[in-house]
C-alpha positions in Angstrom: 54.2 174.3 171.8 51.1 174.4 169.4 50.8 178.0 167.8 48.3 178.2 165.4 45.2 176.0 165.7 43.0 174.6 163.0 38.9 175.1 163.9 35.9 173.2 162.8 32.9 173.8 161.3 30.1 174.7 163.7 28.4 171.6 163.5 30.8 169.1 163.6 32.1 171.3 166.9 28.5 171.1 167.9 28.5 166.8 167.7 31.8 166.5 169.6 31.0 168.8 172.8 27.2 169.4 173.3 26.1 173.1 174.5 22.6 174.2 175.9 23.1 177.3 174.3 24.9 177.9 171.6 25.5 181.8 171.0 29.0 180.6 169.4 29.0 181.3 165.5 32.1 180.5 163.4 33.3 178.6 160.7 36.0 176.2 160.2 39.8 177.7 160.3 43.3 176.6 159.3 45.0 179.2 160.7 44.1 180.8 163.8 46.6 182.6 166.2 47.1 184.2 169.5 44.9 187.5 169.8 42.0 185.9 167.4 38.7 184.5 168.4 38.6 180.6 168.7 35.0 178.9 169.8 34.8 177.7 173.6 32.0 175.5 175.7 31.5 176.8 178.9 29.8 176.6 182.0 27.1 179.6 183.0 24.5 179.3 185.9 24.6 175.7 185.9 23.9 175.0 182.0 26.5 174.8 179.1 27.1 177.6 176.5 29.4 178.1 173.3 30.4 181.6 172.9 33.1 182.9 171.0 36.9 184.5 172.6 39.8 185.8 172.8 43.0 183.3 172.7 45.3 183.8 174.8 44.8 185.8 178.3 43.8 189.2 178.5 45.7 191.1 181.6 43.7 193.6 183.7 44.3 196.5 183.0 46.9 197.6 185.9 49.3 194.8 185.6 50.0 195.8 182.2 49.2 196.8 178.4 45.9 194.9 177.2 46.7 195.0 173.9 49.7 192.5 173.8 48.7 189.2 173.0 48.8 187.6 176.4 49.6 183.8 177.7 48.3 181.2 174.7 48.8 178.7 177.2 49.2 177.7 180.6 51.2 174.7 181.8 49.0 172.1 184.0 52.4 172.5 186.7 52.1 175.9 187.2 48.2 176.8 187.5 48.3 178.0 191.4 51.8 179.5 190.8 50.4 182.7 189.2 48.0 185.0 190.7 45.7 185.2 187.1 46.0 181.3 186.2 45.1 180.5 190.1 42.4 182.5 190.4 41.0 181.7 187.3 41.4 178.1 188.6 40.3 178.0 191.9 37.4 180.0 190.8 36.3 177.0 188.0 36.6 179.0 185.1 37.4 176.2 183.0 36.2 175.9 179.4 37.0 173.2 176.4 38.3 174.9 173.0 36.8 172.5 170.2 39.9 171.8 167.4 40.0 169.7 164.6 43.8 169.7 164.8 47.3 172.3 165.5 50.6 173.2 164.4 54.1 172.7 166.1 57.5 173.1 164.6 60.4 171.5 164.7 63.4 172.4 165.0 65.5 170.4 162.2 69.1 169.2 162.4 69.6 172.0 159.8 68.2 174.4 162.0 64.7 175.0 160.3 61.4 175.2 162.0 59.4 172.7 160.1 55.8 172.7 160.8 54.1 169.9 161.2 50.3 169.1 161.5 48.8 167.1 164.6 45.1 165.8 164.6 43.7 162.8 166.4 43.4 159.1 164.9 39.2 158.7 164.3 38.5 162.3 165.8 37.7 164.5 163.7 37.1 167.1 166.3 38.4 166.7 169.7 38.2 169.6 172.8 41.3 171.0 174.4 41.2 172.0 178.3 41.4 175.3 178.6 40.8 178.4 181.2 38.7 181.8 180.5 38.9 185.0 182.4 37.3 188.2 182.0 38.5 191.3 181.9 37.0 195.2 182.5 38.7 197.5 180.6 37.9 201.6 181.5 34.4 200.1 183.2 33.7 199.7 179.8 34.5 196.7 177.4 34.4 193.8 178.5 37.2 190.9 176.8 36.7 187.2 177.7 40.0 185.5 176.7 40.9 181.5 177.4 44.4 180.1 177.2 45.0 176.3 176.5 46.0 173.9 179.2 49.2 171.8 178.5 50.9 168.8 180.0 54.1 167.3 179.8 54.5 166.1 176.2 54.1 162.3 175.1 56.8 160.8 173.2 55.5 161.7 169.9 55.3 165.4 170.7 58.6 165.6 172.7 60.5 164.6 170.0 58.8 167.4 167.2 59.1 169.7 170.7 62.4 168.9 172.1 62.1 172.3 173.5 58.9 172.8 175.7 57.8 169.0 175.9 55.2 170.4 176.6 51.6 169.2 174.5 47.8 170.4 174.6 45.5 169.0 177.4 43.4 167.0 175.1 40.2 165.9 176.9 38.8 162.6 176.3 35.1 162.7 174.9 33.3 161.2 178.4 35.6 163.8 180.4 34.1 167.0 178.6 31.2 167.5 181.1 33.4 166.4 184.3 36.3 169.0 183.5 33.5 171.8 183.7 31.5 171.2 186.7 33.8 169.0 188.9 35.9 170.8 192.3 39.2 171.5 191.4 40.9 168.4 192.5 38.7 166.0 190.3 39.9 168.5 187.3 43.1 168.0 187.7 43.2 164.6 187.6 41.7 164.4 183.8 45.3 166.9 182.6 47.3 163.7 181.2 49.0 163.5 178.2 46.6 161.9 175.1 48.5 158.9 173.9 51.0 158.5 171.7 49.4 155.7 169.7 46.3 157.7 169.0 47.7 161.0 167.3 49.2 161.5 163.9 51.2 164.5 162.6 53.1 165.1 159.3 55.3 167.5 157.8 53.1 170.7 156.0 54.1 173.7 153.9 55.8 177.1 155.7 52.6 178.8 154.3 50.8 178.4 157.6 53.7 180.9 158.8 51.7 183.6 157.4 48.4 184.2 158.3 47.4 185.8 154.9 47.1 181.8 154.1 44.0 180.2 155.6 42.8 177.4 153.6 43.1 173.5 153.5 46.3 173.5 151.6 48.1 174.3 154.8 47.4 171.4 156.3 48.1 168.6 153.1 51.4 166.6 153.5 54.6 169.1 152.5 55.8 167.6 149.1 
């Protein structure tokens, strides 16, 4: 599964998924991970915002230590199957995380994790499905944290993740708006896997393994 994700600049987040309000303010990113802030479009009293959170879920603060980095992801299968995902659900906290493109590895024959990069063929941004909670901690600070939906991988991405089969909930462009405001039912329905045909990926350099590295190097074709 995808762990590190490559951002886009405001703007070009701002033509793919259109906010009311946009209190989001970031700056394109090639190698974001669990625990740091990605850009999100919500819904809030019936209107659209884009504010900036936490990847990766947050728990409250009795089952457990809020500090650890918390679920990046949560599989489309299993959303009513845990208590924080079904609430979080059933509730509509759905949000759309805008990406430009991710990172998987692969295992190799010779039993190195290669990374590869994946973006979308003629998107140059594209939103992700994704769910947001809050949490209180000490009656105090406030964390809002999303986690990515996923769904069982396309053939492409089953064979670089022979593992998980298991791929980002890639939202297409005319679905943004339904995924927000539909009933549950109607949201599920847009979780398929993106097809094969319109994805690209290629091998890239074991720099993006460290996150002092964030620059566009990491995602160039590995020599």
């Amino acid at each position: 599964m995808c762990k590190r994700l490559v951002i886009p600049e405001q703007e070009d987040a701002e033509n793919e998924i259109s906010v009311t309000h946009p209190w989001w303010k970031f700056s394109v990113r090639f190698n974001v991970a669990v625990t740091q802030r990605v850009p999100v479009a919500r819904l809030h009293d019936l209107e659209t915002e884009g504010v900036m959170m936490r990847w990766g879920f947050v728990p409250s603060p009795e089952e457990g230590d809020e500090t650890r980095p918390g679920a990046a992801h949560v599989r489309s299968d299993a959303i009513l199957g845990a208590h924080d995902y079904r609430k979080a659900w059933l509730y509509g906290q759905r949000c759309v995380v805008p990406l430009a493109g991710f990172y998987i590895w692969h295992l190799t024959a010779a039993g190195v994790h290669q990374p590869f990069y994946v973006r979308l063929v003629n998107r140059a941004v594209f939103g992700v499905a994704a769910l947001w909670e809050r949490t209180v901690i000490d009656d105090e600070d406030v964390i809002d944290s999303c986690a990515l939906m996923t769904v069982p991988a396309n053939p492409l991405m089953a064979e670089l993740d022979d593992r998980s089969r298991q791929m980002p909930a890639i939202l297409r462009r005319q679905d943004y708006h339904t995924w927000l405001t539909s009933n549950a039912a109607r949201a599920q329905e847009l979780l398929q896997p993106y097809p094969r045909d319109r994805m690209v990926t290629h091998p890239v350099s074991p720099l993006v393994n460290d996150l002092k590295y964030d620059d566009p190097q990491l995602i160039r074709p590995a020599l």
